[in-house]
C-alpha positions as CSV (number, residue, x, y, z in Angstrom):
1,X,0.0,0.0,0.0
2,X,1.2,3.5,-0.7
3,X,0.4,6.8,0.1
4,X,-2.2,8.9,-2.3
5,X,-1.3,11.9,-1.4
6,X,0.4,13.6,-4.5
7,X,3.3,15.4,-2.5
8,X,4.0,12.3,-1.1
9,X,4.6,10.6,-5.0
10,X,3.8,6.7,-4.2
11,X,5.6,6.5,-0.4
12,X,5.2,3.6,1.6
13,X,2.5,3.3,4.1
14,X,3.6,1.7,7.8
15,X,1.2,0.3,10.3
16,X,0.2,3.1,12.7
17,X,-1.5,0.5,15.7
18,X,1.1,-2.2,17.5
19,X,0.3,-5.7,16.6
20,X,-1.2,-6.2,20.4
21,X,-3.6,-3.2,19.7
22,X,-4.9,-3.9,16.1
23,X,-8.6,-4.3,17.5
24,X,-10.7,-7.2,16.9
25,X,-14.4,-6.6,15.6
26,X,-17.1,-8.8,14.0
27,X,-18.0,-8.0,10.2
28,X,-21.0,-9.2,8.5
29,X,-19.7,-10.4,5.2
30,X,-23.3,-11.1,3.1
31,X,-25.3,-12.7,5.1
32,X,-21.7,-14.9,7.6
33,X,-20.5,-13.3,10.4
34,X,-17.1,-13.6,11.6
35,X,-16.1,-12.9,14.7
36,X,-12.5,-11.7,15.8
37,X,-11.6,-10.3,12.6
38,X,-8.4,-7.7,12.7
39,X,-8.5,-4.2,11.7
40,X,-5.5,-2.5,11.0
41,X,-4.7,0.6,10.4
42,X,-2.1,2.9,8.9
43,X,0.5,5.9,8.4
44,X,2.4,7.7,5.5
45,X,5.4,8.9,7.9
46,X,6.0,11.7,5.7
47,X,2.7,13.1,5.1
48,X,1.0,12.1,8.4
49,X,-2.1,10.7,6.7
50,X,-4.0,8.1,8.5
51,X,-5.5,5.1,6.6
52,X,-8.1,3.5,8.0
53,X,-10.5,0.1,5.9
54,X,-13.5,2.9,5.0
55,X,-11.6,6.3,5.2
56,X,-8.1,8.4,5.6
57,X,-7.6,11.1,7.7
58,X,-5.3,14.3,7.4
59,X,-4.9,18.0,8.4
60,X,-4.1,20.0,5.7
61,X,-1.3,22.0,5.9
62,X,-3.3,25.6,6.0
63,X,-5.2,24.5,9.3
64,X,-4.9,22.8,12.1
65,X,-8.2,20.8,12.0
66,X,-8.4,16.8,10.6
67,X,-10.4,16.0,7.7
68,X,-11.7,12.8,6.8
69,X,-12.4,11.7,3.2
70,X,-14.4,8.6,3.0
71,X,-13.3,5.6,0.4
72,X,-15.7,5.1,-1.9
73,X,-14.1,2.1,-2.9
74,X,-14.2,0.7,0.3
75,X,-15.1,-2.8,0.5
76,X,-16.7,-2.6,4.5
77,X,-18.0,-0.1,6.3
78,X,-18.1,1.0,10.6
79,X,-22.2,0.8,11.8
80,X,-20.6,0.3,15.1
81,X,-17.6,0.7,17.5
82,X,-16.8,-2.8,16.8
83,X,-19.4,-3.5,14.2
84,X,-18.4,-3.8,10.2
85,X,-20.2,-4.6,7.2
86,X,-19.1,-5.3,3.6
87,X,-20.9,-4.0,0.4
88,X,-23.5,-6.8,0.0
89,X,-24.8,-6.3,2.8
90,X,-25.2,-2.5,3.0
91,X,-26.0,-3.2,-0.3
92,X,-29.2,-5.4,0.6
93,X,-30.1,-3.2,3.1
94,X,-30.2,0.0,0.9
95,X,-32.5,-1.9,-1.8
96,X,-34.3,-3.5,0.9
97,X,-35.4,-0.3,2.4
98,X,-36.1,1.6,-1.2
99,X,-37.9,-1.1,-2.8
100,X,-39.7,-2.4,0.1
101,X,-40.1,0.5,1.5
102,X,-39.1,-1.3,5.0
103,X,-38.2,0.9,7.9
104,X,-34.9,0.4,9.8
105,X,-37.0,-0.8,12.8
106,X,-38.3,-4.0,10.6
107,X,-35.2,-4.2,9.1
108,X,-33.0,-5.0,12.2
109,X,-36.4,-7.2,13.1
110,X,-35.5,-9.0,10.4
111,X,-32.1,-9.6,10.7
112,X,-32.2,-10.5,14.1
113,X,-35.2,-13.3,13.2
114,X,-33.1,-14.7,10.3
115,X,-29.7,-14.4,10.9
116,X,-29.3,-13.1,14.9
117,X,-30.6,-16.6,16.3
118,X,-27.2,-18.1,14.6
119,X,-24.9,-15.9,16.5
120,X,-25.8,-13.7,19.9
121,X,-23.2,-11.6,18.8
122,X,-24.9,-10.6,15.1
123,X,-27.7,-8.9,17.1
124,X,-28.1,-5.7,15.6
125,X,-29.4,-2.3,16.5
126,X,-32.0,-0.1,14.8
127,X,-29.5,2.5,15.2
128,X,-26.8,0.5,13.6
129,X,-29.4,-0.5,10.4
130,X,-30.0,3.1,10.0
131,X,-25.9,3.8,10.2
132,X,-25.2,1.6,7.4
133,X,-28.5,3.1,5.8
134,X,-26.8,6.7,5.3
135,X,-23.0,5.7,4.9
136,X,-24.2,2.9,1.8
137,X,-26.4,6.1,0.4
138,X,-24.0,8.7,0.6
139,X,-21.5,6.7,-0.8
140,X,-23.4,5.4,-3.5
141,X,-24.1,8.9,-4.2
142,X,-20.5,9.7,-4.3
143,X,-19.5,7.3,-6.6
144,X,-22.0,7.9,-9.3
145,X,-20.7,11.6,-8.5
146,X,-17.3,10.9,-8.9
147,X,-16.7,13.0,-6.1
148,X,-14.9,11.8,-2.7
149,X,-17.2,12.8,0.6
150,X,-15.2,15.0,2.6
151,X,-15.6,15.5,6.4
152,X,-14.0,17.8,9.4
């Protein structure tokens, strides 16, 4: 992996978190959970930009306050602190919501009836349907954009 930052011309990024820190989180992958799954993250040393699996993080050099521009070609994405989910499902969700017109309380219902009884630790929240609701939307709006969702 290298840096994408164009001062920085293709340098090397090096893991920012110690091995015995990397934290462990369950992703939703379709419709399998995995438990335990690591999630590193990590550092061009010469810009200081932080790489994370859905977003990277800098300050640019006219202010001291960190921006955060969100991956749209990120294959998972955060709906909780240790919570991640890949495309299909935030996929599924998005189309289940527009199509069905199902709220995020019926949603998580759902989820919970078909796939939470597997795994006690795949119970989801309304709140965490309704995360991975916006984030799929607003990047799915960014890509069609072309444009890369910027955040302070």
């Amino acid at each position: 992996m290298t840096c994408t930052i164009s001062t920085c011309q293709l340098y090397h990024i090096s893991l920012q978190t110690r091995l015995h820190d990397i934290p462990q989180v369950t992703l939703i992958e379709g419709s399998t959970v995995l438990n335990q799954v690591y999630v590193p993250s990590g550092e061009c040393t010469r810009c200081k930009t932080h790489y994370h699996a859905d977003h990277k993080s800098y300050i640019p050099s006219n202010t001291t306050q960190s921006h955060e521009v969100f991956i749209n070609s990120a294959r998972y994405l955060k709906i909780g602190s240790s919570l991640w989910v890949d495309w299909v499902f935030s996929n599924a969700l998005l189309s289940g919501m527009y199509n069905f017109y199902v709220s995020a309380n019926a949603y998580t219902q759902f989820w919970n009836d078909s796939f939470g009884a597997v795994s006690i630790s795949c119970k989801l929240s309304h709140r965490q349907i309704w995360q991975a609701f916006v984030q799929e939307s607003i990047r799915s709006i960014a890509q069609m954009s072309k444009i890369d969702f910027k955040a302070n």
